[in-house]
DRENGUFI-335840 format. One line per field, with one value per residue: x, y, z of N, C-alpha, C in turn; residue in three letters; residue number from 1. Coordinates in nm, 3 decimals, m for minus. Layout:
% residues N
n_x: X_...
n_y: Y_...
n_z: Z_...
ca_x: X_...
ca_y: Y_...
ca_z: Z_...
c_x: X_...
c_y: Y_...
c_z: Z_...
res: ala_...
n: NUM_...
This chain:
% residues 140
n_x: 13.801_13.519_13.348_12.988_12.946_12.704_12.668_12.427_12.215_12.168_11.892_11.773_11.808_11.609_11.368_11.313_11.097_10.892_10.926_11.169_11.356_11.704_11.814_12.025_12.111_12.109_12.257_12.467_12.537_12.554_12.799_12.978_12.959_13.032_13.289_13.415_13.413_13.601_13.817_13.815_13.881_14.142_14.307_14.307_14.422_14.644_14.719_14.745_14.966_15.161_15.184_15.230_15.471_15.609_15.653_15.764_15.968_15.853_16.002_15.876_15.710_15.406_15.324_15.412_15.259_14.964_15.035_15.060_14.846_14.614_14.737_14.700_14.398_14.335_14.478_14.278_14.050_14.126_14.146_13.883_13.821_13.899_13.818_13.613_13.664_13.595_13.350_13.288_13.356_13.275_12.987_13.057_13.077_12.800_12.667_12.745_12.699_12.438_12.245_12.279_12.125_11.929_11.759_11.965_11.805_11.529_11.487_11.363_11.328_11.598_11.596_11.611_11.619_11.788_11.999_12.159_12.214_12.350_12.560_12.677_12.488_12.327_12.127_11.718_11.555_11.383_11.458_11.744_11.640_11.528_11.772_11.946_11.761_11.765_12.027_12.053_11.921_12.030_12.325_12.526
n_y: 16.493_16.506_16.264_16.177_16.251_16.067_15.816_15.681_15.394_15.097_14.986_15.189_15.396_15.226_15.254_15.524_15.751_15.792_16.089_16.157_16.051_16.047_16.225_16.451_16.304_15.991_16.033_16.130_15.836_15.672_15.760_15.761_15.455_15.420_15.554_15.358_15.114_15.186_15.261_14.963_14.838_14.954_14.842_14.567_14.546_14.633_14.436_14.238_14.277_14.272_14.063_13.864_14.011_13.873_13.600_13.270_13.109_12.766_12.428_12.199_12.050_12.084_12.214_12.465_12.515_12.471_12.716_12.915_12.915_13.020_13.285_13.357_13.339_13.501_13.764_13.797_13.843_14.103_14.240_14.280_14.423_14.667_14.757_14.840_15.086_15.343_15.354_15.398_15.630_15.802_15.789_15.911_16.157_16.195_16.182_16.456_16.636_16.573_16.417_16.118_15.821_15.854_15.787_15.749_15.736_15.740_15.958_15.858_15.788_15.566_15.416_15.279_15.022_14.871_15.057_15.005_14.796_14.733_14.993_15.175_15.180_15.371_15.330_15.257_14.956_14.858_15.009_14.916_14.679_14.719_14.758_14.598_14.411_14.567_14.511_14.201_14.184_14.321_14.189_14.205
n_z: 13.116_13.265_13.481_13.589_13.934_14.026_13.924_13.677_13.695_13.514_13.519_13.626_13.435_13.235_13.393_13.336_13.232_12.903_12.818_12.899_12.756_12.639_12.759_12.968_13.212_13.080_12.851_12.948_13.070_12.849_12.732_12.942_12.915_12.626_12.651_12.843_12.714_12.438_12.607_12.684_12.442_12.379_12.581_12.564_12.289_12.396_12.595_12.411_12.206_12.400_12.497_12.251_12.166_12.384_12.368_12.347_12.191_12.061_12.116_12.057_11.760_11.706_11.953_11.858_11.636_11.831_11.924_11.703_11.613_11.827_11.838_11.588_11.608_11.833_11.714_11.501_11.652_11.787_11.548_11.500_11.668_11.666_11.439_11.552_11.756_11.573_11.542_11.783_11.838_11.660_11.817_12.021_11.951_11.802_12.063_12.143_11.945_12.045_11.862_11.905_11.959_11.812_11.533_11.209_10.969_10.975_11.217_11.466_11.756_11.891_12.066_12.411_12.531_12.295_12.230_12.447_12.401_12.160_12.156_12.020_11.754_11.460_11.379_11.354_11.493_11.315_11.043_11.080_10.967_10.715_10.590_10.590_10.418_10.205_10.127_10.111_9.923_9.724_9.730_9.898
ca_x: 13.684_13.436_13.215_12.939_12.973_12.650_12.650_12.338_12.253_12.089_11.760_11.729_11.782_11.525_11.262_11.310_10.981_10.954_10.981_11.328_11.440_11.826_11.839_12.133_12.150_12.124_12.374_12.641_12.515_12.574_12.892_13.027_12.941_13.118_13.418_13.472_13.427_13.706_13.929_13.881_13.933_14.281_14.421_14.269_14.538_14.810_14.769_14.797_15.101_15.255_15.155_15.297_15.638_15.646_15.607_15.838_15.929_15.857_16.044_15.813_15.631_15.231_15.296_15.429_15.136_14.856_14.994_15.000_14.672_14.568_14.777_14.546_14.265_14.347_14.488_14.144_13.958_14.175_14.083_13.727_13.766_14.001_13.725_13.461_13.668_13.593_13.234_13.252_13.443_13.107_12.875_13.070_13.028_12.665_12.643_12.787_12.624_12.292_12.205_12.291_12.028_11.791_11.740_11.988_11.720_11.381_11.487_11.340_11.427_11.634_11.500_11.703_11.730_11.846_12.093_12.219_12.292_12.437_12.582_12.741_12.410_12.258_11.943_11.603_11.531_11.289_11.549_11.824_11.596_11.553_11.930_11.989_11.688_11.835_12.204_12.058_11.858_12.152_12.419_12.633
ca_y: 16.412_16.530_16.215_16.247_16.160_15.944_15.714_15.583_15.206_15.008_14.967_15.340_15.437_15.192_15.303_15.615_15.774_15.786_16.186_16.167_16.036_16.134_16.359_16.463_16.163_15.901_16.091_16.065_15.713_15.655_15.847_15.668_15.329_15.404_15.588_15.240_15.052_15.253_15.143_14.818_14.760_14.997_14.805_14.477_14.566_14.687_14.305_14.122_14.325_14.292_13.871_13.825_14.023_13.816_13.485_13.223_12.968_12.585_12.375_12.098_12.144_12.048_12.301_12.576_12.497_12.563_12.880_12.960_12.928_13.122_13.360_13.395_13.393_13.686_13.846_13.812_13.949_14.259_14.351_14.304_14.521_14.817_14.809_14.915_15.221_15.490_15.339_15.462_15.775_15.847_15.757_16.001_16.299_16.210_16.246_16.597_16.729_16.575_16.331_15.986_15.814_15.885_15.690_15.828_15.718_15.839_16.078_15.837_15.733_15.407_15.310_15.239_14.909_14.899_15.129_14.925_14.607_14.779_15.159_15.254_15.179_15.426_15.283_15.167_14.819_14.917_15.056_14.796_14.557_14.732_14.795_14.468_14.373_14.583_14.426_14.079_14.151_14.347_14.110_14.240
ca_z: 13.096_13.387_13.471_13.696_14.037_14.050_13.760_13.652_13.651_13.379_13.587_13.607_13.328_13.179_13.424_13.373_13.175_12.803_12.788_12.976_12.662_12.583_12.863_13.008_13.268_13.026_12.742_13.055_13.115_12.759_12.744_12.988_12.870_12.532_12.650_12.909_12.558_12.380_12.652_12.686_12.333_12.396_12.716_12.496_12.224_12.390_12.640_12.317_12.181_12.497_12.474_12.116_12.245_12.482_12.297_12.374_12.050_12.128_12.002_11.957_11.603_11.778_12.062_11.807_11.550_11.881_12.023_11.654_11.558_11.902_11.842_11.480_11.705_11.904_11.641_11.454_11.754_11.774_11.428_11.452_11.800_11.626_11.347_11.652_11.745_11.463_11.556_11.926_11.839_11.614_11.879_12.102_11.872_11.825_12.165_12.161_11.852_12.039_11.743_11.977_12.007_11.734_11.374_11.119_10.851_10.994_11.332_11.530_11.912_11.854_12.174_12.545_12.531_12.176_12.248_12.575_12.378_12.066_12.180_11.823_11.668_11.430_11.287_11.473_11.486_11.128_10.982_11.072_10.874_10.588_10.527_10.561_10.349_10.091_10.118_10.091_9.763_9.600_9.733_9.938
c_x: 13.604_13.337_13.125_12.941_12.840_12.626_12.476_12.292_12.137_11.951_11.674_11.685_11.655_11.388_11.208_11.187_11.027_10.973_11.145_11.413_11.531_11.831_11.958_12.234_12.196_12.237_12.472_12.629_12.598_12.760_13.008_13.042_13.081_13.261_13.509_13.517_13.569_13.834_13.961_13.927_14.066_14.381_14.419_14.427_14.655_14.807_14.821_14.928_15.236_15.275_15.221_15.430_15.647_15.684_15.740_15.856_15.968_15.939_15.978_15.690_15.488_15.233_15.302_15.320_15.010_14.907_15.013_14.881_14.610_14.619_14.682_14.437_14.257_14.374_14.323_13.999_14.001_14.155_13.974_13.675_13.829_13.881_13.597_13.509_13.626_13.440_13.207_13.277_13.288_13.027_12.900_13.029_12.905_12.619_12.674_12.745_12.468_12.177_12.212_12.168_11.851_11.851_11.858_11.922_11.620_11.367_11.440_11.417_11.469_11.598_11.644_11.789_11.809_12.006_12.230_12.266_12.364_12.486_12.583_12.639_12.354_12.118_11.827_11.628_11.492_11.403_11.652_11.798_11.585_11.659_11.963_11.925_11.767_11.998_12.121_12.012_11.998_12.280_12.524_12.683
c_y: 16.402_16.386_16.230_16.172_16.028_15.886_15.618_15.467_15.206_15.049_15.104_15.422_15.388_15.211_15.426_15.651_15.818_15.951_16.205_16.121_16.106_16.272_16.338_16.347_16.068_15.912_16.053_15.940_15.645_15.648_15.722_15.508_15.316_15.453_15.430_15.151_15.059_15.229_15.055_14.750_14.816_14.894_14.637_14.415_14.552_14.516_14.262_14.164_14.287_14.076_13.839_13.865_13.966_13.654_13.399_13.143_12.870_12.542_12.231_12.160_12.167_12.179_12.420_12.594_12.557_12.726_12.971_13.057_13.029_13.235_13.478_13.431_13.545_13.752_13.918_13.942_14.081_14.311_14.369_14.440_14.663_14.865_14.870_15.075_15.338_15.456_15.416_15.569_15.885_15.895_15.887_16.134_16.236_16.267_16.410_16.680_16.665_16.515_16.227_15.967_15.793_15.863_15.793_15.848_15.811_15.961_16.015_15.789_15.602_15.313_15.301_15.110_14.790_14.954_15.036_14.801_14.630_14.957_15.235_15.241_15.325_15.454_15.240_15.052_14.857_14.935_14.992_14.694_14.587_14.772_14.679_14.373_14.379_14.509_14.321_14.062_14.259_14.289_14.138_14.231
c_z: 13.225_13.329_13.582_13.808_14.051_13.946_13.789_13.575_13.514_13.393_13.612_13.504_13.207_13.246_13.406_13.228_13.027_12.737_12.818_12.866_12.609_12.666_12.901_13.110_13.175_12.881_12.829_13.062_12.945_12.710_12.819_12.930_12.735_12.586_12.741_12.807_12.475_12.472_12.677_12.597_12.326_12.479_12.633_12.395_12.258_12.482_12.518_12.232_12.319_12.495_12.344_12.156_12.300_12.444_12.306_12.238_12.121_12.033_11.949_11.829_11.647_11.854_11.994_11.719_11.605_11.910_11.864_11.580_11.675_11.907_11.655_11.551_11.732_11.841_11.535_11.548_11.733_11.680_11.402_11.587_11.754_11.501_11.414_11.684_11.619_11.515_11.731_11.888_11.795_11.664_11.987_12.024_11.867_11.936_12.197_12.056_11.879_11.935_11.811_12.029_11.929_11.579_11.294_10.992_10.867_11.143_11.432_11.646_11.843_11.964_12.298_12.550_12.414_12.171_12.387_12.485_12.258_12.055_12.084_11.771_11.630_11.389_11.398_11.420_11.296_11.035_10.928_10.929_10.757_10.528_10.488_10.471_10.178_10.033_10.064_9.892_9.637_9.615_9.792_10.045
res: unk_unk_unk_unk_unk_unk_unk_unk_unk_unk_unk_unk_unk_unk_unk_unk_unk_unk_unk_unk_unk_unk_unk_unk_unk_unk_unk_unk_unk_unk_unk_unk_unk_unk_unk_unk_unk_unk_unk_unk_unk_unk_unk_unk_unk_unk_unk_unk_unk_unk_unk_unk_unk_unk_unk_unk_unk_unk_unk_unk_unk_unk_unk_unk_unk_unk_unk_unk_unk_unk_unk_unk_unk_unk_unk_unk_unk_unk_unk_unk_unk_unk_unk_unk_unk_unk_unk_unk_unk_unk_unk_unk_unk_unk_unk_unk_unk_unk_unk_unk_unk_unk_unk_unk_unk_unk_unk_unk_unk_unk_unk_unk_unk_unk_unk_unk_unk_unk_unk_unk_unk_unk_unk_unk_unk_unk_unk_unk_unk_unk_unk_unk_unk_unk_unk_unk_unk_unk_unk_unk
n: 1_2_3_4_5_6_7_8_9_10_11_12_13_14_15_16_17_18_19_20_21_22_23_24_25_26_27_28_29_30_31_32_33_34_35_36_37_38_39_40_41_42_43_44_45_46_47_48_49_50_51_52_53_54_55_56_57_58_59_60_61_62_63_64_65_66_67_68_69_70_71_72_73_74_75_76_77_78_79_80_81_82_83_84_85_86_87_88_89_90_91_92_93_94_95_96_97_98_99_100_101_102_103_104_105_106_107_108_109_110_111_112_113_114_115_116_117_118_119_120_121_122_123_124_125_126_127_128_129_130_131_132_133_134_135_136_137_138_139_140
């Protein structure tokens, strides 16, 4: 997994002009971003496997009841974060079949800083809304 030696920042990448779009910089920038993603939700996992093995039993009933319930918690998180991988994995092949980046509806750019606050996204903003338009009016 060659990354490149100078990584480019946020601030760069959003100055950078609107032909430069999905150029090779900002695909590694990208790239990067998600593959960091994909392991933090790995090392994420394997802490809280390693935290549940580890798990001491209380023996008062109150104390066993919270670490419980936080132990629901975290468990909760980890499945909403294991349901993001197949979504990075995606985003990485997009990137490598050169599709990341651009609407799966209408082809369009999804935009920089679109992309920066949701990576895995496929849709534009436009797009987004009318998926979700449609969900709301058929119920789902």
């Amino acid at each position: 997994m060659p990354t490149t030696l100078k990584t480019l920042s946020e601030k760069a990448l959003l100055a950078m002009p609107a032909r430069a779009y999905m150029n090779a910089e900002q695909l590694d920038f990208f790239r990067d971003l998600l593959r960091k993603q994909r392991q933090d939700l790995i090392d994420n996992a394997s802490m809280t496997i390693d935290h549940l093995r580890d798990g001491e039993a209380e023996a008062d009933p109150n104390d066993r009841a919270t670490i419980e319930e936080e132990n629901s918690i975290e468990l909760r998180i980890r499945d909403r974060e294991r349901k993001m991988l197949p979504r990075i994995e995606a985003a990485l092949r997009r990137i490598d079949d050169g599709s990341y980046g651009y609407c799966e509806e209408t082809g369009d750019p999804i935009g920089l800083r679109r992309l920066l606050a949701r990576p895995t996204t496929v849709y534009s903003i436009e797009a987004q809304e009318r998926h979700e338009s449609r969900q709301r009016i058929l119920g789902k």
